[in-house]
MOPAC internal coordinates of N, CA, C and O (Angstrom, degrees):
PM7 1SCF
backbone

  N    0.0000 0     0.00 0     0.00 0    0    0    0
  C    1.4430 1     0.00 0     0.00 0    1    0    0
  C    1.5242 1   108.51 1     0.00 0    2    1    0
  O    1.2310 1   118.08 1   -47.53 1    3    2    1
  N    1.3270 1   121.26 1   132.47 1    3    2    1
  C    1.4143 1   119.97 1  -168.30 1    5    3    2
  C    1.7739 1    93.38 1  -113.60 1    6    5    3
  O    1.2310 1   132.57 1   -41.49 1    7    6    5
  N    1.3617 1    93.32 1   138.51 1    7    6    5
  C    1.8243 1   106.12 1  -173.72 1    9    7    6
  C    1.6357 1   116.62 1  -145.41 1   10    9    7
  O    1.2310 1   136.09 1   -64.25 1   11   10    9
  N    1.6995 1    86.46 1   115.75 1   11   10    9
  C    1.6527 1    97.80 1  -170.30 1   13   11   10
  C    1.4195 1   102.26 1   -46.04 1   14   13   11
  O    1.2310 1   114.64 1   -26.08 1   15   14   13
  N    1.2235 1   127.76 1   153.92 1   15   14   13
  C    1.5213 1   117.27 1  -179.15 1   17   15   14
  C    1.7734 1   100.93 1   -86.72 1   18   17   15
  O    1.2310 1   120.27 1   149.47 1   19   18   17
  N    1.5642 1   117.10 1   -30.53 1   19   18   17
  C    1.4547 1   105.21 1  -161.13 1   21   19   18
  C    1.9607 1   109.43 1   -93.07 1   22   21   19
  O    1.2310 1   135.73 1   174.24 1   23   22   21
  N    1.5367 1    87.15 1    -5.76 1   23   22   21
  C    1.6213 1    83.45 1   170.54 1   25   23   22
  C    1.7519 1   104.91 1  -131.83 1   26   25   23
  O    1.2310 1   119.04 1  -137.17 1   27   26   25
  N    1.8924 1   119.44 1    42.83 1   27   26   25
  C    1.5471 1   107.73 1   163.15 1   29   27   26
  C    1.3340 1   126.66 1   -44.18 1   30   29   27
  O    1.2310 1   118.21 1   121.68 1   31   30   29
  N    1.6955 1   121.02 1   -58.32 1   31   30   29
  C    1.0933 1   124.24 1   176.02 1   33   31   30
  C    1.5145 1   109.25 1   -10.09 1   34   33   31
  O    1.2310 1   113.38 1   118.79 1   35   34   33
  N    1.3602 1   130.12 1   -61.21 1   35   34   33
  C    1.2785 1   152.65 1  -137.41 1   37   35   34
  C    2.0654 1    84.38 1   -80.73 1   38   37   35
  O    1.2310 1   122.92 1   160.46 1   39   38   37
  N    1.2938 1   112.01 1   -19.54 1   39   38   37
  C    1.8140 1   106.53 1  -170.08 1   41   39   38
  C    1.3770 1   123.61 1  -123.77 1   42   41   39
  O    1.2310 1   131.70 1  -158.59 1   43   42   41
  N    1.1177 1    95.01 1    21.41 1   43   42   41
  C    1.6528 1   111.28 1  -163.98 1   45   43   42
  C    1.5764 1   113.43 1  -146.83 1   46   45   43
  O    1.2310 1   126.62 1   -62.58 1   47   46   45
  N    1.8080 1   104.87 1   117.42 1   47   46   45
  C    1.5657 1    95.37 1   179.86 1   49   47   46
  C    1.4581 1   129.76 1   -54.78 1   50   49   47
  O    1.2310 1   121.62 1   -26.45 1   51   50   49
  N    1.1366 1   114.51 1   153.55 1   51   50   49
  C    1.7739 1   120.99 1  -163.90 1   53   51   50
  C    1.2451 1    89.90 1   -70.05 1   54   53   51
  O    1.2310 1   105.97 1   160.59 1   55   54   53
  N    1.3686 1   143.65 1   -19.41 1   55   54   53
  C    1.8564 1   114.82 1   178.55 1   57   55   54
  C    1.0427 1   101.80 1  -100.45 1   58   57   55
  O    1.2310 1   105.94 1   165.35 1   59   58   57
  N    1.3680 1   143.70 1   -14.65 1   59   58   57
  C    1.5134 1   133.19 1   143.41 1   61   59   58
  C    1.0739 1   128.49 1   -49.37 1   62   61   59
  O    1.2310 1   123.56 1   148.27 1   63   62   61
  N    1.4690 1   110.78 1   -31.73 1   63   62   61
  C    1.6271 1   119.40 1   158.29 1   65   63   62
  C    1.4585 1   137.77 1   -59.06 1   66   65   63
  O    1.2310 1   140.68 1   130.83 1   67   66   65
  N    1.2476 1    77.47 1   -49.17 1   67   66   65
  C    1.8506 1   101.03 1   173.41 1   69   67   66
  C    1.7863 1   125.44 1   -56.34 1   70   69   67
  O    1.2310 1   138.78 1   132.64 1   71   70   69
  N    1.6679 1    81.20 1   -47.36 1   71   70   69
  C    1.7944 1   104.64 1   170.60 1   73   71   70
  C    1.6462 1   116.60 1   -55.58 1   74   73   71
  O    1.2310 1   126.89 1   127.92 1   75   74   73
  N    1.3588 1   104.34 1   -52.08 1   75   74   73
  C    1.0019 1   128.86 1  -168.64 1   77   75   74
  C    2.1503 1   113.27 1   -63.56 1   78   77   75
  O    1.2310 1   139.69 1   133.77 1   79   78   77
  N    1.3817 1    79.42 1   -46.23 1   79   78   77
  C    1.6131 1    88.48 1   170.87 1   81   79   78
  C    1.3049 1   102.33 1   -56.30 1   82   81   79
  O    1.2310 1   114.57 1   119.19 1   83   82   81
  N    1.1699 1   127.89 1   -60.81 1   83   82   81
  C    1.4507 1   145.15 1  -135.35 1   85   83   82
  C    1.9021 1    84.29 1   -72.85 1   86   85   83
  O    1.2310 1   135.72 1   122.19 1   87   86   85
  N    1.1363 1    87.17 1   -57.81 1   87   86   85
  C    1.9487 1    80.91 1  -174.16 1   89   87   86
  C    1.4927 1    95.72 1   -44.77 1   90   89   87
  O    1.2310 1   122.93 1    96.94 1   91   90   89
  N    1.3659 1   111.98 1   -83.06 1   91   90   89
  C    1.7044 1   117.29 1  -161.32 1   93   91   90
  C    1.7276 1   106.81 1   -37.71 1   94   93   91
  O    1.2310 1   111.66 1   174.95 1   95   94   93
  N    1.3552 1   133.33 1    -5.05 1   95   94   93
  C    1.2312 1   127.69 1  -156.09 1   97   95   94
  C    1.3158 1    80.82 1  -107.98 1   98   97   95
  O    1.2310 1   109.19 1   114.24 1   99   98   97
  N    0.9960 1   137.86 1   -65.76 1   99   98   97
  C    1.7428 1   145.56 1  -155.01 1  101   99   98
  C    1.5996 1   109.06 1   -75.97 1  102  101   99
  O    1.2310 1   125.57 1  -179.98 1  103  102  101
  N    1.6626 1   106.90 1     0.02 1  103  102  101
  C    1.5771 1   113.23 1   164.43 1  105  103  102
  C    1.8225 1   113.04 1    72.14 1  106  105  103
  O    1.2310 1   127.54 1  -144.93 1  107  106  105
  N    1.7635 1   103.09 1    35.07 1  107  106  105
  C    1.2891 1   112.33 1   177.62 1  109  107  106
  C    1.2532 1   111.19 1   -91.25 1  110  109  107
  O    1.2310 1   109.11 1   171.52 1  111  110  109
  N    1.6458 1   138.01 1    -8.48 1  111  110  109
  C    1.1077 1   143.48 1   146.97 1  113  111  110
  C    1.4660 1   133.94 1   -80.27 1  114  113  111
  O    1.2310 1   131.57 1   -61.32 1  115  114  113
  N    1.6662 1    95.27 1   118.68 1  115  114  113
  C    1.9656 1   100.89 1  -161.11 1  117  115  114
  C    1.8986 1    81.85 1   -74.63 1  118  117  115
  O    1.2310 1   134.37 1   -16.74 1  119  118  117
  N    1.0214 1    89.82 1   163.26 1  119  118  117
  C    1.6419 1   112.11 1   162.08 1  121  119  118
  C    1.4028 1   125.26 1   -62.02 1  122  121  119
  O    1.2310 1   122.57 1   -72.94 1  123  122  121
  N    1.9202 1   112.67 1   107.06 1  123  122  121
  C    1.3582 1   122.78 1  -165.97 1  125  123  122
  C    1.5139 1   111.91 1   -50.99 1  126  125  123
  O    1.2310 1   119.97 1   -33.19 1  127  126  125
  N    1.2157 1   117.65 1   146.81 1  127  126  125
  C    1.4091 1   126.05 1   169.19 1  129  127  126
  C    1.7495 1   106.34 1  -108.11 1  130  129  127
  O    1.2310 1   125.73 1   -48.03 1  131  130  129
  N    1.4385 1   106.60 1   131.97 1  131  130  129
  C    1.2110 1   130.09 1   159.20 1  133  131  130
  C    1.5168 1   118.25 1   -56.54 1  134  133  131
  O    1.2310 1   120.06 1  -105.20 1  135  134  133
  N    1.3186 1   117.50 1    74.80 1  135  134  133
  C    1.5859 1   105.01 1  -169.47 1  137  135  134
  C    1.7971 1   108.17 1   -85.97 1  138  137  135
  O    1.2310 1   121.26 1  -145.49 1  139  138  137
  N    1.0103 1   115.20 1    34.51 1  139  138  137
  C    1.4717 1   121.16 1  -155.24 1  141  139  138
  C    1.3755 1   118.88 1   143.55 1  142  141  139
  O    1.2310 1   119.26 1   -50.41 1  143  142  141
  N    1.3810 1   119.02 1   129.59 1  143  142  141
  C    1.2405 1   119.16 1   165.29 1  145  143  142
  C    1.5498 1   130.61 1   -16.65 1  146  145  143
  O    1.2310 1   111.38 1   -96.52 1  147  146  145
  N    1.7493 1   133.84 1    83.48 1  147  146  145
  C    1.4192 1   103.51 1  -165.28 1  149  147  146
  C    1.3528 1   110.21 1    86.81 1  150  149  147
  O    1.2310 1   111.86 1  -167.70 1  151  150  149
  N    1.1179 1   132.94 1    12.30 1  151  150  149
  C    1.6477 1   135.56 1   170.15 1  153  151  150
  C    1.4451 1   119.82 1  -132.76 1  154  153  151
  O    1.2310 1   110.74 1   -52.65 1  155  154  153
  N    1.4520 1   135.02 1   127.35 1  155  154  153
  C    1.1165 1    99.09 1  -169.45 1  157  155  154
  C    1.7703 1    94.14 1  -146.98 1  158  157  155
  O    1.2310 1   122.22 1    -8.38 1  159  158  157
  N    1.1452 1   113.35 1   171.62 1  159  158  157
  C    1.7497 1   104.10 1  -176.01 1  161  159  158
  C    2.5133 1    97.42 1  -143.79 1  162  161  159
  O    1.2310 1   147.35 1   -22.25 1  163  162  161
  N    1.1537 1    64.38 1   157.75 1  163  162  161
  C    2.1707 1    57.29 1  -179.72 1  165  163  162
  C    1.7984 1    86.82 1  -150.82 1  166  165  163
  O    1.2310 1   120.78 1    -6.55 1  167  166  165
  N    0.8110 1   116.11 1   173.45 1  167  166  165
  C    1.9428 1   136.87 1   139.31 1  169  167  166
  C    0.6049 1   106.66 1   -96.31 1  170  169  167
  O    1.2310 1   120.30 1   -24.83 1  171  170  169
  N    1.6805 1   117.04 1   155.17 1  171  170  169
  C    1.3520 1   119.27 1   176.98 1  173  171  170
  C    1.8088 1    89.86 1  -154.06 1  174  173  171
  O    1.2310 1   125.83 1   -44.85 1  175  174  173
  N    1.4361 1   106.41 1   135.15 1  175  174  173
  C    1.5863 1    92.06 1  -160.49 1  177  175  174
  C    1.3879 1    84.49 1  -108.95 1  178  177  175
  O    1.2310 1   130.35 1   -20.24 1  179  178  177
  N    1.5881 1    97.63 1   159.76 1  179  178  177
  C    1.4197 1   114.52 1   165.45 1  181  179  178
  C    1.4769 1    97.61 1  -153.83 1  182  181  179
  O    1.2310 1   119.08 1    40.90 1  183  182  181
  N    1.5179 1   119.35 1  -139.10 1  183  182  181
  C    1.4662 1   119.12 1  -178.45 1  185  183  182
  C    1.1992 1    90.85 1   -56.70 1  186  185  183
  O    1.2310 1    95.95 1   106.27 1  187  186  185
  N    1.1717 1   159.92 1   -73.73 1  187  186  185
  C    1.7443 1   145.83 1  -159.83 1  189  187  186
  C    1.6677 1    91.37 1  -101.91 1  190  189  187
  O    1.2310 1   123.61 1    -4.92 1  191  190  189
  N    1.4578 1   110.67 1   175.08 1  191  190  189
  C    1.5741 1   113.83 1   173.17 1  193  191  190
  C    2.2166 1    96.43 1  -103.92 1  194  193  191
  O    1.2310 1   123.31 1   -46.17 1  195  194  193
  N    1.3159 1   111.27 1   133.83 1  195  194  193
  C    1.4148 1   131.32 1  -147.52 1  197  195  194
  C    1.6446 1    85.24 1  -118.75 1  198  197  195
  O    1.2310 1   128.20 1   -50.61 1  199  198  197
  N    1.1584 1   101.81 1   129.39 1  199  198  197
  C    1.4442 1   114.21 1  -178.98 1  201  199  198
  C    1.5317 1   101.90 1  -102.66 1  202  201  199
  O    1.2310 1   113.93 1   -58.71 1  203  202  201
  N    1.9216 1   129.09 1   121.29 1  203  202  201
  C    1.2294 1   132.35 1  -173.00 1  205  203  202
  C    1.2531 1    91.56 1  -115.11 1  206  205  203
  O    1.2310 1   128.87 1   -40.79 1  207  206  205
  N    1.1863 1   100.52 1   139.21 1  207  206  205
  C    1.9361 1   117.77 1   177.22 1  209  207  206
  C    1.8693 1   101.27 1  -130.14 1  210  209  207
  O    1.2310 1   124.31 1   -52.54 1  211  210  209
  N    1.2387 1   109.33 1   127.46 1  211  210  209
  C    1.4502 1   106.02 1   167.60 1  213  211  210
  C    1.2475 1   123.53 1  -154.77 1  214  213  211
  O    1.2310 1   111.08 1   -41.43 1  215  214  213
  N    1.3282 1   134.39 1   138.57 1  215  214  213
  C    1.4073 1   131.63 1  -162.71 1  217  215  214
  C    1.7333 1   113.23 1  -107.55 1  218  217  215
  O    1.2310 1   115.50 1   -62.25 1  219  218  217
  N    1.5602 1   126.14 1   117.75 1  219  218  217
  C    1.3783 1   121.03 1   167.42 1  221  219  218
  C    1.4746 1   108.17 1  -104.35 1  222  221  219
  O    1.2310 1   125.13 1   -23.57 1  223  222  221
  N    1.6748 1   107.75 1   156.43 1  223  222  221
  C    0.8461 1   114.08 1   158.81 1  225  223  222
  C    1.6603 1   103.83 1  -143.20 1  226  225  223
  O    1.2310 1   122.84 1   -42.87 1  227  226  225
  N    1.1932 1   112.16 1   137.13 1  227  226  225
  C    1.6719 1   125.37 1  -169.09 1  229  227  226
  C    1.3441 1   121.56 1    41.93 1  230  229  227
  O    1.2310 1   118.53 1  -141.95 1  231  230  229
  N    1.1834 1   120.41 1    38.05 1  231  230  229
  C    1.2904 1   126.54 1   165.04 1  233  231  230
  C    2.1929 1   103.57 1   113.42 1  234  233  231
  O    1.2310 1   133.04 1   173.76 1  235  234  233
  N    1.3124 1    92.42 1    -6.24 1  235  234  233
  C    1.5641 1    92.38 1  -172.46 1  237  235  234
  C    1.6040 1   110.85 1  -114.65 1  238  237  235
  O    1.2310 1   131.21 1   -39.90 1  239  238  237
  N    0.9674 1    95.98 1   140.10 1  239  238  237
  C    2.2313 1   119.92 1  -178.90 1  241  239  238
  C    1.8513 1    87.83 1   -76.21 1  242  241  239
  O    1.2310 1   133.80 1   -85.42 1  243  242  241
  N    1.6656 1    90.92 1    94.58 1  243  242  241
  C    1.3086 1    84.54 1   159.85 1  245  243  242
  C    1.4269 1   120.39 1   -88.45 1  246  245  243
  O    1.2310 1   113.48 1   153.52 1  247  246  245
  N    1.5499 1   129.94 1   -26.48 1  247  246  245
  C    1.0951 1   151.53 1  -157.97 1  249  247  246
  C    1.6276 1   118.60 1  -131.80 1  250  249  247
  O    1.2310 1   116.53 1   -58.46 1  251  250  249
  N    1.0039 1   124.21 1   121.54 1  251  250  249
  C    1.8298 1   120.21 1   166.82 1  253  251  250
  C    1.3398 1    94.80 1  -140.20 1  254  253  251
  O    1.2310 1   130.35 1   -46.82 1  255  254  253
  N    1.6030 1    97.65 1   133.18 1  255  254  253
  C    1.9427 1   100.72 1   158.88 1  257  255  254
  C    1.5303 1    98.78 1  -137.64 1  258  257  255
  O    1.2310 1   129.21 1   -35.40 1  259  258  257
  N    1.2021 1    99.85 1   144.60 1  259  258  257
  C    1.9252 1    95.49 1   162.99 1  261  259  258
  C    1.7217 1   110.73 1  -164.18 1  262  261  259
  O    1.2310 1   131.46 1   -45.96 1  263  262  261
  N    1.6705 1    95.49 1   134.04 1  263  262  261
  C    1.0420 1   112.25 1  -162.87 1  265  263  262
  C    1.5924 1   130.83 1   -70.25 1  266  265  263
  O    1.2310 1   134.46 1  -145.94 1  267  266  265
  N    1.6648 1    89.64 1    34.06 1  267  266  265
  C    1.7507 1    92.04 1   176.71 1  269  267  266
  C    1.8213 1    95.71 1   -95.16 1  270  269  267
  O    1.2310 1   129.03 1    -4.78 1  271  270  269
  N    1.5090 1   100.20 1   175.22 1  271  270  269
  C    1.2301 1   130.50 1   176.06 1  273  271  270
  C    1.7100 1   116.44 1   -71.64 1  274  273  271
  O    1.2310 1   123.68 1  -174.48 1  275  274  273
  N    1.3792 1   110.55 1     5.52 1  275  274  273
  C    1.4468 1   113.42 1   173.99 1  277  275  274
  C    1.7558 1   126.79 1   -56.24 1  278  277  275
  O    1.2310 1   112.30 1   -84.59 1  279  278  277
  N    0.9854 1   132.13 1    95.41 1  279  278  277
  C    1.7453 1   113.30 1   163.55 1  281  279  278
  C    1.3066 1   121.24 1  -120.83 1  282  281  279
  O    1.2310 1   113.85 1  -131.99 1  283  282  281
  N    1.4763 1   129.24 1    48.01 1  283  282  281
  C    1.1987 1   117.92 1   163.22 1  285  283  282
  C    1.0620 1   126.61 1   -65.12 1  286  285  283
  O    1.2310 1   123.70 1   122.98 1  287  286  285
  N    1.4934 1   110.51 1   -57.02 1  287  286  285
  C    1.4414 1   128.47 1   179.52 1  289  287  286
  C    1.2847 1   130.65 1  -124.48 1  290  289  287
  O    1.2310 1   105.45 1    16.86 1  291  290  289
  N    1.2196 1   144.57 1  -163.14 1  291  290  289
  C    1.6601 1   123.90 1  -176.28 1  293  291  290
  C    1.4587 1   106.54 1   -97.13 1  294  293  291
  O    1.2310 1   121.65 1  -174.77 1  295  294  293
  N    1.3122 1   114.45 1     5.23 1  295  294  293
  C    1.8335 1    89.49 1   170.15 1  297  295  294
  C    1.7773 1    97.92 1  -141.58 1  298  297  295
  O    1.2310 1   119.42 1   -45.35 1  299  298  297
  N    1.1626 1   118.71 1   134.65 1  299  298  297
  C    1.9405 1   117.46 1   159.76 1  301  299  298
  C    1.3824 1   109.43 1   -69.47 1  302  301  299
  O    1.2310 1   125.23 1   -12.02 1  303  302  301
  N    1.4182 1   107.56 1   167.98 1  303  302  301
  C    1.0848 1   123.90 1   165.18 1  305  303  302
  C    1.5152 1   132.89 1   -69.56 1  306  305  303
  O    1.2310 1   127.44 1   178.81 1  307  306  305
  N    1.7348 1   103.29 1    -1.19 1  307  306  305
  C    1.7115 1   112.00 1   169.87 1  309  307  306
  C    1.1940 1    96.76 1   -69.82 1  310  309  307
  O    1.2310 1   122.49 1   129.14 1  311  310  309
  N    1.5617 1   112.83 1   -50.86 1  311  310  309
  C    1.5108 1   115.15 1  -153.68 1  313  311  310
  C    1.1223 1   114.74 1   -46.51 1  314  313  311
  O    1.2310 1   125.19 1   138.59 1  315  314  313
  N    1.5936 1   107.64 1   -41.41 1  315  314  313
  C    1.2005 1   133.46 1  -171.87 1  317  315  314
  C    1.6584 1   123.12 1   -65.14 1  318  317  315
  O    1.2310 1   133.54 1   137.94 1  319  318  317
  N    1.3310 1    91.44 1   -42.06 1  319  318  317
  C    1.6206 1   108.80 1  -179.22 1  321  319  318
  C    1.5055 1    88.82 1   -80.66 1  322  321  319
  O    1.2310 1   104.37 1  -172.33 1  323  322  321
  N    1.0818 1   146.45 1     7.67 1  323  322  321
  C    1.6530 1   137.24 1   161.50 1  325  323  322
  C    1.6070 1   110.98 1   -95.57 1  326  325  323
  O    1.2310 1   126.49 1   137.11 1  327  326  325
  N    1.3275 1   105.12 1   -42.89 1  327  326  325
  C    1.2841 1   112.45 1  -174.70 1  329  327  326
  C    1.9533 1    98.05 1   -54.66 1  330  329  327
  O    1.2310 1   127.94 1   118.45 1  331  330  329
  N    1.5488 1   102.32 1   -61.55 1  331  330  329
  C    1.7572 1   100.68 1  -171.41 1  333  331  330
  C    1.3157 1    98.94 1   -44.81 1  334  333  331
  O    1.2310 1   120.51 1   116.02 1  335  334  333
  N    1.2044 1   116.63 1   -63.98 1  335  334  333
  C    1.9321 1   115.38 1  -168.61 1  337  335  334
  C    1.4866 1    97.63 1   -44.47 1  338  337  335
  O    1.2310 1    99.18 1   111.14 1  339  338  337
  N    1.4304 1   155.07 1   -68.86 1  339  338  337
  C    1.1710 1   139.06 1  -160.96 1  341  339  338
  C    1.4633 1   109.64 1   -77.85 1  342  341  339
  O    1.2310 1   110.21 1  -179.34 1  343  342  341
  N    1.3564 1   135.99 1     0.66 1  343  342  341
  C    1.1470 1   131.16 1   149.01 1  345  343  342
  C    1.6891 1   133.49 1  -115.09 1  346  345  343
  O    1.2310 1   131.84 1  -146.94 1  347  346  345
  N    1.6569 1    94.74 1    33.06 1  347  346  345
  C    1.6756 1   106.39 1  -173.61 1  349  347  346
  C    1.4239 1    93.89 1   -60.89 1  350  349  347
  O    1.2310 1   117.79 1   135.76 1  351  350  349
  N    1.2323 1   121.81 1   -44.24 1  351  350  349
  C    1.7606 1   119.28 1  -152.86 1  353  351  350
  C    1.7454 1   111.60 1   -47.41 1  354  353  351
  O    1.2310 1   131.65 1   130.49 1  355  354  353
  N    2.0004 1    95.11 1   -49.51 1  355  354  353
  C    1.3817 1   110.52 1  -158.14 1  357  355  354
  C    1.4235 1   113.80 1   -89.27 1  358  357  355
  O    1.2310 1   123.93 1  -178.02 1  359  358  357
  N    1.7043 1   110.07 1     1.98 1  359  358  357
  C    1.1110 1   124.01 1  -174.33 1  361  359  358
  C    1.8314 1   116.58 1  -106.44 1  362  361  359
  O    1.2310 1   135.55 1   166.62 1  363  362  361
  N    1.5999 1    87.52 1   -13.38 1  363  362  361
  C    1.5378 1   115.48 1  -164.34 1  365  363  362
  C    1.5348 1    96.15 1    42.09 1  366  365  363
  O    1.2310 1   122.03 1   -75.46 1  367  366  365
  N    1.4354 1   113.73 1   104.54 1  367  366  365
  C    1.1875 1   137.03 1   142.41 1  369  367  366
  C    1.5153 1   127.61 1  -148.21 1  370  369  367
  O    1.2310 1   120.97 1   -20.61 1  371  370  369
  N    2.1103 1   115.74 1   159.39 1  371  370  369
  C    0.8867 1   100.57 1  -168.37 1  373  371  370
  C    1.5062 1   110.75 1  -133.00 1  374  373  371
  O    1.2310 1   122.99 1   -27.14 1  375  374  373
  N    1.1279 1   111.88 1   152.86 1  375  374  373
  C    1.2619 1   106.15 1  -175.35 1  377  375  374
  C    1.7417 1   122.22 1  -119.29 1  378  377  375
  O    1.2310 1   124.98 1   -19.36 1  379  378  377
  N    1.1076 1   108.03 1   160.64 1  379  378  377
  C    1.9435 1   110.92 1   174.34 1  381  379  378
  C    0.5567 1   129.95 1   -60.05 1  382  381  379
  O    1.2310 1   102.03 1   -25.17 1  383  382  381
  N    1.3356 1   150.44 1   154.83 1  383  382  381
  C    1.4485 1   153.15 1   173.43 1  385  383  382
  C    1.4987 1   103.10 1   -41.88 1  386  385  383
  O    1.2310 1   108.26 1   -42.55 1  387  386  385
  N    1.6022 1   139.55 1   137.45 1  387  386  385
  C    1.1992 1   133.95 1   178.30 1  389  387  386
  C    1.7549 1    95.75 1   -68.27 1  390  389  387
  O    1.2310 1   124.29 1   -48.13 1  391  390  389
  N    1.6536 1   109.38 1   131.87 1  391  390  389
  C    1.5132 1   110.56 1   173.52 1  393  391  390
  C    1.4496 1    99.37 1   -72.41 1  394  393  391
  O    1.2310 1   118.32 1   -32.95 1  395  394  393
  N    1.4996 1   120.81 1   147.05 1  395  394  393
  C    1.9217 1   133.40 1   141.57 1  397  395  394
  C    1.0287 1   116.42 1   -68.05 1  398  397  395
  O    1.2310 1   100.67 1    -8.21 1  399  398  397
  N    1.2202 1   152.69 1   171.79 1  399  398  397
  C    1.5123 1   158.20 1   101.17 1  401  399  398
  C    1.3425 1   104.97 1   -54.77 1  402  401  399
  O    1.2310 1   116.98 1   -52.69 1  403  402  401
  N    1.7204 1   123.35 1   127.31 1  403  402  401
  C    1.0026 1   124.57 1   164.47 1  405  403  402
  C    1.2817 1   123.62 1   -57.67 1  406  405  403
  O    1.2310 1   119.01 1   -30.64 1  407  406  405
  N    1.8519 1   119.49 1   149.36 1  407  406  405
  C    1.9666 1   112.63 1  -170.57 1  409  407  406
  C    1.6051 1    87.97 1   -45.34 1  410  409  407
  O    1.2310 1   111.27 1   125.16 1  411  410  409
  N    1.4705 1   134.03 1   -54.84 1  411  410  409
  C    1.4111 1   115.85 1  -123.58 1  413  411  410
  C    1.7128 1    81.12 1   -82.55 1  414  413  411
  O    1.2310 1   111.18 1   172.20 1  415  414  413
  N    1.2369 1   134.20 1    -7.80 1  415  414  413
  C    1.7061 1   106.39 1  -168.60 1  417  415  414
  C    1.5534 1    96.61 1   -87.86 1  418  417  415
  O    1.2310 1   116.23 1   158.42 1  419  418  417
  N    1.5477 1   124.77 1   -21.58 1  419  418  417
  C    1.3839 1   130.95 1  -155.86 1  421  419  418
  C    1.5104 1   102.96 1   -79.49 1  422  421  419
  O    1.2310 1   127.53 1   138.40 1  423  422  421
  N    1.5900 1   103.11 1   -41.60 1  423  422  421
  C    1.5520 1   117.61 1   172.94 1  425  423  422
  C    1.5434 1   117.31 1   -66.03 1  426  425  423
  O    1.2310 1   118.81 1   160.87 1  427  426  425
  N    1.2474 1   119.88 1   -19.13 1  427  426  425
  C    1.4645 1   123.41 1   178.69 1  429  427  426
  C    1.6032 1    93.92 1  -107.29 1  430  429  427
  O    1.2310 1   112.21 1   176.23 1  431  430  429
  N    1.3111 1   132.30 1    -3.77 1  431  430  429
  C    1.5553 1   111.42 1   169.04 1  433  431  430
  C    1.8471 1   106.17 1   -78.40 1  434  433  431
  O    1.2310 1   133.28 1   130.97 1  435  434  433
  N    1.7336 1    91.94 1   -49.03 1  435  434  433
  C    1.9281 1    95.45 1  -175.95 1  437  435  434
  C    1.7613 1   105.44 1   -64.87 1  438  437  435
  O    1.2310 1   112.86 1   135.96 1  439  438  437
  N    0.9556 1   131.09 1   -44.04 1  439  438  437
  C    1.6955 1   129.02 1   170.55 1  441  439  438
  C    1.8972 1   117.86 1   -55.16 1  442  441  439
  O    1.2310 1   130.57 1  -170.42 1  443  442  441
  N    1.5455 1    97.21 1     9.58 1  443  442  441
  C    1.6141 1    89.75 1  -174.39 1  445  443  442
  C    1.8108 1    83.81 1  -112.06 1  446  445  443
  O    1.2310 1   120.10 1   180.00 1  447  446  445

């Protein structure tokens, strides 16, 4: 599914939207990396931290994958919560400090 970036709203169900805000608002999306011209990858934590990968070219989502367990529909709410973070500016929105997990909770998640 290809999605203008400045009018998604317009391609994406409103509780995917909603969800999606809600992540990017509460600062569960680290800051996307440019892994390539037009390519870009973030985390975005929720019950596990969800690795979002997505590719633009001229303003359009040619590409989204992300490695949660979602299949209702063609996009999650990471994707989504990536999309708001790369368009907080034009949307004017703001978000929280990205939360950590402290070492000792991260060390008792891999030891379980």
């Amino acid at each position: 599914m290809h999605i203008p970036l400045h009018h998604f709203e317009d391609y994406i169900d409103e509780t995917i939207l909603r969800r999606g805000l809600s992540y990017f608002k509460y600062g569960q999306v680290h800051e996307p990396e440019e892994t390539r011209t037009g390519e870009y990858e973030a985390i975005v934590e929720g019950t596990k931290d969800y690795t979002v990968r997505m590719t633009m070219n001229n303003g359009i989502i040619t590409e989204h994958v992300c490695n949660c367990p979602y299949d209702m529909g063609p996009i999650c709410k990471h994707v989504v919560a990536v999309i708001f973070y790369l368009q907080q500016d034009e949307l004017d929105l703001k978000q929280k400090p990205v939360q950590t997990k402290p070492v000792a909770a991260k060390k008792n998640e891999e030891e379980a």
